[in-house]
KOLMARBA-263554 format. One record per atom (N, C-alpha, C): y, x, z. Coordinates in steps of 0.05 Angstrom, whole numbers, plus 32768, in hexadecimal, padded with zeros to 4 digits. Layout:
<atoms>
YXZ
...
</atoms>
This chain:
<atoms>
7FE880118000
800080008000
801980118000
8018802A800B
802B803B800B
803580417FEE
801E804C7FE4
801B805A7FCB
803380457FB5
802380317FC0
803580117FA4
804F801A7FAC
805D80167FC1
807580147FCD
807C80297FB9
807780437FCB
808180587FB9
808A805A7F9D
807480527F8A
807680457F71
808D80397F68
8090802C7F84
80A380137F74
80B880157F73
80C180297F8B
80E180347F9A
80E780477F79
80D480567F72
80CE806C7F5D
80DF80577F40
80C580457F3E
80DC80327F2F
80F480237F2C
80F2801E7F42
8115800E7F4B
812680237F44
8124803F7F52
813880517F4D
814380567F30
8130805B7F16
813380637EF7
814480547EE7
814580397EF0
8156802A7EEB
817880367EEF
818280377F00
819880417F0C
819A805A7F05
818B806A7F00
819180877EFC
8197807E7ED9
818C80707EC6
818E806B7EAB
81AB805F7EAF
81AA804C7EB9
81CE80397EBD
81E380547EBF
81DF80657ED4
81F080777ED4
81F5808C7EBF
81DF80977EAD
81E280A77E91
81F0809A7E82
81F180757E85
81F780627E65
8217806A7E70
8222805F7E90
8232805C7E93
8245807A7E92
823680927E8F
824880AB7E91
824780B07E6D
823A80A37E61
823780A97E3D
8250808B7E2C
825A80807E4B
8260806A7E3A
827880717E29
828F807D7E33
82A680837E26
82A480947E0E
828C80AA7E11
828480B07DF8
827680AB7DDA
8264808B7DE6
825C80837DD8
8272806D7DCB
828B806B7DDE
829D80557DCC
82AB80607DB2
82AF807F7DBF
82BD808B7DAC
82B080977D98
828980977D9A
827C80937D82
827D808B7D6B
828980677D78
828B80577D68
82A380587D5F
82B5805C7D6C
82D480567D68
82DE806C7D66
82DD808B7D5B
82E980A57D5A
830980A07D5A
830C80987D41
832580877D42
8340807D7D5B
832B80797D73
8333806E7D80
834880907D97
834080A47D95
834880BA7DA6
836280C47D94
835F80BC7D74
837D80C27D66
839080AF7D72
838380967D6A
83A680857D78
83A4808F7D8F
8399808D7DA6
83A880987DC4
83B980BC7DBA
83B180C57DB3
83C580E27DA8
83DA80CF7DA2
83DE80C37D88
83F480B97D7D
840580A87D98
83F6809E7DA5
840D808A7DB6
841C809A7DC6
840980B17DD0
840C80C97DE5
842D80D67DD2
842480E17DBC
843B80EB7DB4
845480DA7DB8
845280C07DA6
846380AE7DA6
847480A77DBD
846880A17DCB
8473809B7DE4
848580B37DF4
847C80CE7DF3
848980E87DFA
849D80E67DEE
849A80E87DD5
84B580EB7DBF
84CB80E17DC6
84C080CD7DCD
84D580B07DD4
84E280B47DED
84D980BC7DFA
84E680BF7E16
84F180D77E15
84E880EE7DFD
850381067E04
851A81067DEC
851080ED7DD8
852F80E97DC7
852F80C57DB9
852C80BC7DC3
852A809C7DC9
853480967DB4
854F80A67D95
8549809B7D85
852F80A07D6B
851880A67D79
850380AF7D6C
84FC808B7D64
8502807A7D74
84F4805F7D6F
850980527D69
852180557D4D
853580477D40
851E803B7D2D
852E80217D28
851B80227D04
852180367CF1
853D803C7CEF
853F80597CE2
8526806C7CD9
852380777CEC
850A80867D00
84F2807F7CF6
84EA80617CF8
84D480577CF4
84D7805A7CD4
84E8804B7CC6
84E880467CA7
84E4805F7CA0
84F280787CAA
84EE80947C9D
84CD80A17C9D
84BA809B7CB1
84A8809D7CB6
8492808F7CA3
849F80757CA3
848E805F7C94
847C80767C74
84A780767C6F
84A3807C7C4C
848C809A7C4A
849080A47C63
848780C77C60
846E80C17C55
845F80AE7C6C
843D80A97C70
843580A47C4C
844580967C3C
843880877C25
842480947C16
843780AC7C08
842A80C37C01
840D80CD7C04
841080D87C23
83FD80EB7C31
83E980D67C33
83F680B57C3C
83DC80A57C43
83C580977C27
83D180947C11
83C180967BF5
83B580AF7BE9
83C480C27BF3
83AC80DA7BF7
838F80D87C0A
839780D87C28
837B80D67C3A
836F80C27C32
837980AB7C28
836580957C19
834A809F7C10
835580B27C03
834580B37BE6
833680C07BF4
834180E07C04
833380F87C15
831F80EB7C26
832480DC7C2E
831180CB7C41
82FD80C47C33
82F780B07C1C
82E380A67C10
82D480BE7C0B
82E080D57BFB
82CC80ED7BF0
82C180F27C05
82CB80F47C24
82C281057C39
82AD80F37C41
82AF80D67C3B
829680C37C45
828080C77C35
828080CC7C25
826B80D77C11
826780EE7C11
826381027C1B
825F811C7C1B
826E81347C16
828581307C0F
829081427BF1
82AA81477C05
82BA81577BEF
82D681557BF9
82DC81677BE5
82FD81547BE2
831081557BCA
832581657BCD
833381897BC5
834C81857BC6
835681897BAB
835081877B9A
835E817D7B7A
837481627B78
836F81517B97
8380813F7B95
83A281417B8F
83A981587B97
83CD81687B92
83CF81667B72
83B5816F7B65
83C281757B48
83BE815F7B37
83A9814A7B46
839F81327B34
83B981237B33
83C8811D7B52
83E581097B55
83F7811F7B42
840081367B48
840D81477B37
840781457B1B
83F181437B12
83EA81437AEE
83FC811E7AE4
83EB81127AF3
83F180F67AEA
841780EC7AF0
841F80F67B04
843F80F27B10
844081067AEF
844781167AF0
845981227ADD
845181257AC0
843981207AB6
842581137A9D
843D80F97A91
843480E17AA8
844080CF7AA3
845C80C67AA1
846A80D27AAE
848680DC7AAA
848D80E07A96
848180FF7A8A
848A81067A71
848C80F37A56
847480E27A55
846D80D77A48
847D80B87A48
848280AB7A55
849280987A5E
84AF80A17A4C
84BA80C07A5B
84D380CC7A4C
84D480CC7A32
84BE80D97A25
84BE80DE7A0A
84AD80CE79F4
84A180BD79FC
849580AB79E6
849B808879EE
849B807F7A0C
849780687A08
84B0805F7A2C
84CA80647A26
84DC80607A2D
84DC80487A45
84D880337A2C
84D880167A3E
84BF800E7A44
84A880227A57
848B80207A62
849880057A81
84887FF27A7B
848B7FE27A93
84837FF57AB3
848C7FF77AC2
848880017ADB
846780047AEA
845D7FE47AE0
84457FD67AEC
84317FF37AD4
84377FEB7ABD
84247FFD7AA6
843180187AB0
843F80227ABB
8443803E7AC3
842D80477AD4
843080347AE4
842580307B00
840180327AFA
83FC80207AEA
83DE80217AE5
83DA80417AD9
83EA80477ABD
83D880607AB8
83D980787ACA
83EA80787AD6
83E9808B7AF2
83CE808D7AFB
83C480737B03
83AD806F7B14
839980717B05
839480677AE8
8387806D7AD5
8380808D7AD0
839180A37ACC
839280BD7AC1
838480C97AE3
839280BC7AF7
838780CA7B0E
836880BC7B0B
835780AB7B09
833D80A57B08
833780A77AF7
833F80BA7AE3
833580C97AC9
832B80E37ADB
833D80F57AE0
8334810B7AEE
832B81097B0D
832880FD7B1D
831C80F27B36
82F780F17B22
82F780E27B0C
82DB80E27B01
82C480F97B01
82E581047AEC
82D581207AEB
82CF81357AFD
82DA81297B15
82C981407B32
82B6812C7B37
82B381197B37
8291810F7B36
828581187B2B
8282811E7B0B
826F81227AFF
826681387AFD
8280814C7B02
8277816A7B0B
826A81727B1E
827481647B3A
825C81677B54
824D815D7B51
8240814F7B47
822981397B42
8218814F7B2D
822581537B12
8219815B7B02
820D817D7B02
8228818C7B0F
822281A87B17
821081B27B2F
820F81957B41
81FB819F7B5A
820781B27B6D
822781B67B71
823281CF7B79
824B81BF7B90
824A81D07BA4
826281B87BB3
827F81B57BA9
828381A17BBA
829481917BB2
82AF819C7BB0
82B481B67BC0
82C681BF7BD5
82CA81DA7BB3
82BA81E27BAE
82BB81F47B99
82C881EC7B77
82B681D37B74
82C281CD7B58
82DC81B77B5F
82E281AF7B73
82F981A57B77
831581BA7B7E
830D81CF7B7E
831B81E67B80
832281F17B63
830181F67B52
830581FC7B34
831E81E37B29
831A81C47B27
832A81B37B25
834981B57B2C
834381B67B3E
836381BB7B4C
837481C97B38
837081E27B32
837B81FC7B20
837B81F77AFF
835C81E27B00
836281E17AE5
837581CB7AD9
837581B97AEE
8384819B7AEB
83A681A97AEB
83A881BF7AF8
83CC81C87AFE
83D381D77AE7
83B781E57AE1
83BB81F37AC8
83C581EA7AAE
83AF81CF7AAF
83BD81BC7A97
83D381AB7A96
83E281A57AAF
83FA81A57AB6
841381B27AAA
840781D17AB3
841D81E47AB3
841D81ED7A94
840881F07A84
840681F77A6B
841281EC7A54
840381CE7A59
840981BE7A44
842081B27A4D
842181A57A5B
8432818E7A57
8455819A7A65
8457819A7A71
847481B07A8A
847381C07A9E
848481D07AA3
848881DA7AB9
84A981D37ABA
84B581CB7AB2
84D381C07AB3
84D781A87AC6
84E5819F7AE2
84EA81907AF0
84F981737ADA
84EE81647AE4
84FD814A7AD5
850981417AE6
851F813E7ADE
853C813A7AF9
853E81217AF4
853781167AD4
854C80F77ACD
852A80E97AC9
852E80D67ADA
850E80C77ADA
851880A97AC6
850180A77AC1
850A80857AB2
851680727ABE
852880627AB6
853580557ACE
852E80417ADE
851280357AD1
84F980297ADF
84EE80377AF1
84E680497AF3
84D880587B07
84EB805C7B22
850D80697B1B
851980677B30
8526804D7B31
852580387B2B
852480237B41
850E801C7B4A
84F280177B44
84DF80167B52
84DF80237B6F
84EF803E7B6B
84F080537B87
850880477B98
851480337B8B
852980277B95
8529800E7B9F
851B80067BA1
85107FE37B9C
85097FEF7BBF
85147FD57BD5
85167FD67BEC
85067FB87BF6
84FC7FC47BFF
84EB7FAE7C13
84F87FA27C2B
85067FAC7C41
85187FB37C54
85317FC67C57
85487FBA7C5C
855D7FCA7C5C
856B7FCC7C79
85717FE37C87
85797FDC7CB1
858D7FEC7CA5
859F7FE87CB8
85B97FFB7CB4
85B480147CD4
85B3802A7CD2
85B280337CEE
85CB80337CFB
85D380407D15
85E080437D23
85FD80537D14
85ED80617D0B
8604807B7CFC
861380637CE9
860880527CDD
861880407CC7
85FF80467CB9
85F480537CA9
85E480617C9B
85CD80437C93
85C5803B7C75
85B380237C6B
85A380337C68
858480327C71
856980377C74
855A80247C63
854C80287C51
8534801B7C43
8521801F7C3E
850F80087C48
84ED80127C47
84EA7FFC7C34
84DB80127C1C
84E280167C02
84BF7FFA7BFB
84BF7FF37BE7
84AF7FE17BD9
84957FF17BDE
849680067BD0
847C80207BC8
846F801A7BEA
8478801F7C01
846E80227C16
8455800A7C13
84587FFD7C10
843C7FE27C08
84247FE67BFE
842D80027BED
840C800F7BD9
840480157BF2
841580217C0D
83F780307C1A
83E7801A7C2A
83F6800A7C31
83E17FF07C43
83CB7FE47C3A
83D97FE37C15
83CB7FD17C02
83B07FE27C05
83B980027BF3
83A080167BF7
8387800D7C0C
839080137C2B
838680157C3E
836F7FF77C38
837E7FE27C33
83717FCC7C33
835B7FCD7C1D
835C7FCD7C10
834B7FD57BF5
83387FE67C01
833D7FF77C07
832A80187C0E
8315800A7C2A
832280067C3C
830B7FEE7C4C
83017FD57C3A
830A7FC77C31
82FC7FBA7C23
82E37FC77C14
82DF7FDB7C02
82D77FE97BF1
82BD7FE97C0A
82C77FF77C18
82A980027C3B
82A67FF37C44
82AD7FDB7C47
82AA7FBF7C63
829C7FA97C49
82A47FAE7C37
82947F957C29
828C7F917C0D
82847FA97C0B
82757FAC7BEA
82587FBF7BF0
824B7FC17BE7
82347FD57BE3
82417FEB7BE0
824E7FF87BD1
825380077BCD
826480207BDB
8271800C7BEE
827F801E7C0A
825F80267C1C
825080107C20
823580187C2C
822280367C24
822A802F7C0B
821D80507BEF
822A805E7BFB
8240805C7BFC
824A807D7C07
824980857C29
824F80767C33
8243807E7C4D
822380837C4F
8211807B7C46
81F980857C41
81F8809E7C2E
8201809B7C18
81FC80BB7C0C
821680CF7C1D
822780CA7C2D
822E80DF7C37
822280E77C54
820980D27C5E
81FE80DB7C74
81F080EE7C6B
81D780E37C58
81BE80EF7C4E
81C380EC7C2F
81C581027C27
81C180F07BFD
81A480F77BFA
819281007C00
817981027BF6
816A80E17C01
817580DA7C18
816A80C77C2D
817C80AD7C22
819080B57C11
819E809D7C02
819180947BE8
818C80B57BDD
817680B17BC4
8161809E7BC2
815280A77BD7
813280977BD6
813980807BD3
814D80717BEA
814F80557BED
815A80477BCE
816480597BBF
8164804B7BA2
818A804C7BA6
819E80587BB1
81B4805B7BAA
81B980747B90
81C180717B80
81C980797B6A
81DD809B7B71
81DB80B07B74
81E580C57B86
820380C67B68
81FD80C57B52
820F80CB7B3F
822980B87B3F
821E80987B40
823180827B46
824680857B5E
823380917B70
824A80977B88
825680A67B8A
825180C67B81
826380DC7B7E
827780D07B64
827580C77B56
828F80C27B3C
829E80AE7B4C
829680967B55
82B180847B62
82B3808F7B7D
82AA80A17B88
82BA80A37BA6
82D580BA7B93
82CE80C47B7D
82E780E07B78
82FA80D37B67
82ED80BC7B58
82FB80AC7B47
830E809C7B53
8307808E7B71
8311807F7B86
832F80967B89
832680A77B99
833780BF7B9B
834D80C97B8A
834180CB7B6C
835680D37B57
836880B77B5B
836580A37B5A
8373808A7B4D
838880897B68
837C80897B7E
839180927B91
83A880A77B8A
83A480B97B8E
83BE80D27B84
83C380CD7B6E
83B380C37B54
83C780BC7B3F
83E580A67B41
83DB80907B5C
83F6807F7B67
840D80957B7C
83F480A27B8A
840D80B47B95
841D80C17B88
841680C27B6F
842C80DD7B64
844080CA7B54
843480AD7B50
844A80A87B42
846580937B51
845980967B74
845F808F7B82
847780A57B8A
846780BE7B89
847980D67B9B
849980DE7B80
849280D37B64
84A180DF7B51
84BA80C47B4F
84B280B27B57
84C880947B59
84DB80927B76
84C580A57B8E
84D280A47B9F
84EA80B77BA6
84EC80CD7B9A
84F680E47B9B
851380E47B7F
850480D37B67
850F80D37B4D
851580EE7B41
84FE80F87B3D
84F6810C7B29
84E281117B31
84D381277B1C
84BA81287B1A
84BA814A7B17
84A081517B24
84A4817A7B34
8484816E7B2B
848C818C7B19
845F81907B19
845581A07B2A
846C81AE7B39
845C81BB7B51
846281AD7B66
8460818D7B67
846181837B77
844481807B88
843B817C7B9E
842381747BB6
841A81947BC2
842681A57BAB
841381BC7BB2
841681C57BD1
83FE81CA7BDC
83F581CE7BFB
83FD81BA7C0D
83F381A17C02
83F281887C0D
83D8818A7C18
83BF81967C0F
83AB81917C17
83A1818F7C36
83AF81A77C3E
83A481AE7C61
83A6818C7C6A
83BE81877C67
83CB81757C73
83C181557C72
83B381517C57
83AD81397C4F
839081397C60
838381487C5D
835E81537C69
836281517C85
837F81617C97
8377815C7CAD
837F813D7CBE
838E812D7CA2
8392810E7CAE
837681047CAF
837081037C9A
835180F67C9D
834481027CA7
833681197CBF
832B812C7CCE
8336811C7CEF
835A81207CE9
835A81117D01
835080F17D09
834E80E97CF2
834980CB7CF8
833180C17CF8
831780D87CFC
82FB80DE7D05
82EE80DE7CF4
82FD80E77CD4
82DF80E67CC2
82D8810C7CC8
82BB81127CBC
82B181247CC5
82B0812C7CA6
82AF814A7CA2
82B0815B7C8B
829781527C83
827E81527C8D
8262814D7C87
825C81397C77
826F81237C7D
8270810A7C6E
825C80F47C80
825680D87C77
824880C77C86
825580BC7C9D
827680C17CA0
828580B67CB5
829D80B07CAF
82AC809F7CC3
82C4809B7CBD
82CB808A7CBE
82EA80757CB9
82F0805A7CB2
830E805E7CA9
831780467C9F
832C80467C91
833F80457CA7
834380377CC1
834E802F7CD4
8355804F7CDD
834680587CE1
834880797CE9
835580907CD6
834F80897CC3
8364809A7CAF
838080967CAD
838480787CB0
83A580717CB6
83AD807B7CCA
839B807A7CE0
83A7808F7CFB
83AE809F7CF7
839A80A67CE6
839B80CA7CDD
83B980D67CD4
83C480C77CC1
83D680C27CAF
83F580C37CBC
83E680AA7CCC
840980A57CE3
840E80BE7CF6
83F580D27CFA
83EF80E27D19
83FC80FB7D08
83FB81017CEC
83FE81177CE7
841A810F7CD2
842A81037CD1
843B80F57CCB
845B80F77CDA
844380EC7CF9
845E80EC7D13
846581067D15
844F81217D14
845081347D1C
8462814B7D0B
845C81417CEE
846D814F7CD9
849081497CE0
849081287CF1
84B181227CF4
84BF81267D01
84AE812B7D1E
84BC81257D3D
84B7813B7D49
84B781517D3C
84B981727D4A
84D2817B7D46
84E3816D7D2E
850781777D35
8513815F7D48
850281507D52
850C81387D55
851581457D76
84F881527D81
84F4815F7D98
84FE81787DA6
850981857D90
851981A47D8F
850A81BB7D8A
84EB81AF7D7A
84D581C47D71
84E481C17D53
84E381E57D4F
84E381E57D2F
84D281DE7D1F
84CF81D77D01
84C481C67CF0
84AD81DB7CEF
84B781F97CE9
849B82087CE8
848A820B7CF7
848981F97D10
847281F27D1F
846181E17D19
845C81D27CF9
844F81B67CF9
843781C07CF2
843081DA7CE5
841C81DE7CDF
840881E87CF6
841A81ED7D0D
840C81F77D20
840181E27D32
841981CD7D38
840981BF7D46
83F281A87D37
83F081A07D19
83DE81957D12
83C0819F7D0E
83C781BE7D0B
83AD81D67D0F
83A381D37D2F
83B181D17D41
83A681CF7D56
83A281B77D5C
83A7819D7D4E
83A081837D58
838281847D45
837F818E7D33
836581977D25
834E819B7D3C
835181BC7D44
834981CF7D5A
834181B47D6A
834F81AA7D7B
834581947D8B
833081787D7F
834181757D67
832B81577D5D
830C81667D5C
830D81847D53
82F481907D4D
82E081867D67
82F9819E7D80
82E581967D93
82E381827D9E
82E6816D7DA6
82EA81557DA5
82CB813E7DA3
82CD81507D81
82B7813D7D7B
829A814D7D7E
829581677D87
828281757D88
827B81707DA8
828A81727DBD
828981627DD8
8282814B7DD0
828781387DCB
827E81207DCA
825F81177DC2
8258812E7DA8
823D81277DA4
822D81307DAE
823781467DC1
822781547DCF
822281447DEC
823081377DFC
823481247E0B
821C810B7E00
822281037DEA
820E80F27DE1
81F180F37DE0
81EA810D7DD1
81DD81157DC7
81CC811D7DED
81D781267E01
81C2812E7E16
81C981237E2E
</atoms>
């Protein structure tokens, strides 16, 4: 009778010792789920500091200037994000928005004047998921990573930029294009007197965002790529198509920066073919911060906008603070350094 007892105290206890592992794995297992979730607390963390050591960090001014920065960089990590969910990763994206921004420009200038805005707008996106293709078919077809022939790309896409078509700045844009960059959604007047406008274009990036979850939350085909960027051999068997997914996650990608560029050349009103160059760090470590993983098979759209806004605030509100601007690279390299470790504690936490 002893012996049972014993037994039983033996069992009663395993219970509680399990409750206590779930309950010491729980915060890590939320942020399993939710990586995402440790960027916004950074972001609020910043935000909120900012604010309290120059309070007009939170004007609309402030905000609208911030808004327009994100557009850009955030139709870039779009795209960065999808390749990274699928395995791969893109930085040809600078010269794809660069080829198609200043391609289509020229062309607009010198053959077809009165191009409706909307048809500007499409072959942008068009010429960029022309070359977004062709890094599919190259990684797909060469068997070689992604990181290499999107590098060959990169150089060759600037090349054919720089060769054929200009190296001459276009100062006088079509006069469609700069009003498009002009076309105001919201107009605040700040304090100074000074009219602020958050411009029409700012709408591609929400729209983007929406679309790009859509694409992962409710098609097969967002499902394809998170499976071929867990496992592609283990995506193979199951009958996903490895070729279909490498061409539309780069194709997805190109058509993105083909709007950025013709976004960045309306917003600015003119058109620079050495425009995005060494955008890259910056676009990779938005979507890095916003928990997708280089390996691919992770990630969400919700988290890359973090990503976006986190490395965004940080490019704005370091003169805001009395840090010089040449600190942005430092502190987004070390907000890197941390997301790294971050997420290697955590699985490790999980994992034992």
């Amino acid at each position: 009778m002893t012996v049972v007892q014993t037994m039983t105290d033996k069992n009663q206890k395993t219970p509680k010792l399990d409750a206590q592992v779930t309950v010491s794995k729980s915060p890590f297992v939320f942020l399993q789920r939710y990586p995402e979730s440790a960027s916004l607390l950074l972001l609020v963390i910043i935000c909120v500091a900012v604010a309290v050591i120059n309070p007009s960090f939170l004007q609309a001014s402030s905000l609208i200037d911030m808004g327009r920065a994100s557009v850009v960089t955030g139709l870039f990590a779009l795209g960065v994000f999808t390749v990274l969910a699928a395995g791969g990763i893109d930085v040809s994206f600078p010269a794809i928005g660069a080829l198609a921004m200043y391609g289509i420009s020229k062309l607009v200038l010198d053959v077809f004047p009165d191009m409706p805005m909307a048809l500007i707008i499409v072959l942008s996106v068009l010429v960029g998921t022309v070359l977004g293709a062709i890094n599919g078919v190259l990684v797909h077809g060469l068997k070689a990573p992604a990181l290499i022939v999107t590098i060959g790309t990169q150089y060759f896409y600037r090349g054919i930029l720089l060769v054929c078509i200009g190296t001459v700045w276009l100062m006088e844009l079509p006069s469609q294009m700069v009003a498009f960059g002009k076309w105001s959604l919201i107009d605040i007047t700040a304090n100074s007197g000074v009219t602020v406008s958050l411009p029409v274009y700012f709408l591609s990036f929400p729209l983007a965002a929406f679309l790009t979850w859509f694409v992962f939350n409710r098609t097969l085909m967002g499902r394809a790529i998170f499976a071929v960027g867990g496992n592609a051999q283990v995506a193979s068997r199951l009958g996903y198509n490895l070729r279909t997914v490498n061409v539309f996650a780069f194709a997805f990608a190109g058509a993105l920066a083909g709007m950025a560029g013709v976004i960045q050349a309306s917003a600015n009103r003119m058109a620079n073919p050495f425009d995005f160059a060494g955008t890259e760090i910056g676009v990779i470590a938005a979507v890095i911060l916003g928990g997708a993983r280089i390996t691919g098979g992770t990630g969400s759209v919700l988290g890359t906008v973090i990503g976006v806004f986190l490395v965004t605030v940080v490019n704005n509100v370091l003169v805001l603070v009395g840090i010089p601007s040449t600190w942005q690279r430092v502190v987004v390299g070390a907000f890197i350094l941390m997301a790294a470790a971050f997420f290697v504690l955590r699985d490790r936490k999980i994992k034992y």
